[in-house]
C-alpha positions in Angstrom: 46.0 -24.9 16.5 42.3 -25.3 15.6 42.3 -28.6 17.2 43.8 -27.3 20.2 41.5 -25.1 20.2 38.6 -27.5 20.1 40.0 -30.0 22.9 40.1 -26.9 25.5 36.6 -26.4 24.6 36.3 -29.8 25.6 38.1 -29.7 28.7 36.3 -26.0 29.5 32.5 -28.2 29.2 33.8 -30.9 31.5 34.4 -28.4 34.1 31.5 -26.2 33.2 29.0 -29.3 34.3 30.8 -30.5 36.8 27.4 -32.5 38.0 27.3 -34.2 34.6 29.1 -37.5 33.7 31.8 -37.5 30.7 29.6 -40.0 29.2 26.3 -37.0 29.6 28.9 -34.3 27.9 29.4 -36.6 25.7 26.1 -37.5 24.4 25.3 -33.9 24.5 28.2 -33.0 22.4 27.7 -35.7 19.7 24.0 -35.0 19.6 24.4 -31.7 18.8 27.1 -32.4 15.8 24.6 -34.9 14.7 21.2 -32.5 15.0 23.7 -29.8 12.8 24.1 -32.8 10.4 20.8 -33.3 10.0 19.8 -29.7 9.4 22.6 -29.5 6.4 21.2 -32.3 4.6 17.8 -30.9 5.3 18.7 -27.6 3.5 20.0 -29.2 1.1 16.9 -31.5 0.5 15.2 -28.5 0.3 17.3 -26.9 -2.0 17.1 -29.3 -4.1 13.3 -29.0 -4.3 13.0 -25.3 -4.7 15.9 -25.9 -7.6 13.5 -28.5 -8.9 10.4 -26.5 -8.6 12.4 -22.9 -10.0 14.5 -24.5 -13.1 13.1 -27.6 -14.5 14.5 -27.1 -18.1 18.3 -27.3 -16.1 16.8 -30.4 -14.0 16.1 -32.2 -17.4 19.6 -30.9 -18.9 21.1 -32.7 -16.0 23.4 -35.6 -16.6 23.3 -36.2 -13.0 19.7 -36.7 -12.2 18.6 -38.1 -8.7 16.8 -41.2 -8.6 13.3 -40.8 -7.4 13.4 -36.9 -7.9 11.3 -34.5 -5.9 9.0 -38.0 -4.3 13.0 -39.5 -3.0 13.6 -35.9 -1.1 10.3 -35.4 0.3 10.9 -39.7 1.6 14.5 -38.5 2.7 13.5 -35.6 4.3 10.5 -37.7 6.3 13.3 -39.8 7.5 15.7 -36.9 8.9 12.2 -35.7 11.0 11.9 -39.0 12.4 15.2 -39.1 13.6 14.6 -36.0 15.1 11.8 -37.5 16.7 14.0 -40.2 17.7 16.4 -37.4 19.3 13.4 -36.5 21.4 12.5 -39.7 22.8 15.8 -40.0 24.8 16.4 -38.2 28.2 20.1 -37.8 27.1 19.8 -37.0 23.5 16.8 -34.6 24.8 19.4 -32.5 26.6 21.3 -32.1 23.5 18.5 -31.0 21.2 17.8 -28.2 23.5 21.4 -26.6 23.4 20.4 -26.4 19.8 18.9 -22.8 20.0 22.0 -22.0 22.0 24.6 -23.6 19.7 23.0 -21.9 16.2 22.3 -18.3 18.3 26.5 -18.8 18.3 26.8 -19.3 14.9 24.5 -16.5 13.9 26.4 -14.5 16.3 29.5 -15.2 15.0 28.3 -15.0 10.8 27.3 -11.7 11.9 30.5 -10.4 13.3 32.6 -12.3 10.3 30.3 -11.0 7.8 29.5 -7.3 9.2 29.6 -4.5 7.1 31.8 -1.7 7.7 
């Protein structure tokens, strides 16, 4: 059902930009899910830093360390900008990363309603 679901939202954008190309929607589409992507591992590169920064005594417990530490997610982190950067350099990919605002105002909207208290 949920991927039913997901190919009529498909359908519904085709027809929604009826000027664009199925190529342009799908640029636009795939640019997004990569841009969400990128701001996951992002938080959790962050994470990660504040957890190193906050509890260093569990950092040094750790059996599971990560090479380079704190200088490997800063480098990591660098290279998820640039390929934001990237993002902005294309016309098509452009498009994409400004239905970002839209796309996470949805998901807020929709936490908000899941997660409301009664």
């Amino acid at each position: 059902m949920f991927s039913c679901s997901l190919l009529l939202l498909g359908l519904i954008l085709l027809y929604v930009g009826e000027d664009t190309s199925i190529m342009e929607m799908f640029t636009i589409v795939t640019t997004i899910s990569s841009i969400g992507f990128i701001f996951v591992w992002m938080m959790i590169l962050l994470a990660y830093i504040k957890y190193r920064k906050t509890r260093p005594e569990l950092h040094a417990q750790s059996v599971y360390k990560m090479p380079g530490g704190v200088m490997m997610a800063w480098a990591c982190l660098a290279f998820l900008v640039f390929s934001l950067y990237l993002f902005s350099r294309d016309a098509d990919t452009l498009t994409g990363m400004l239905y970002m605002p839209v796309w996470f105002g949805v998901l807020g909207i929709a936490y908000a309603v899941k997660f409301r208290k009664p």
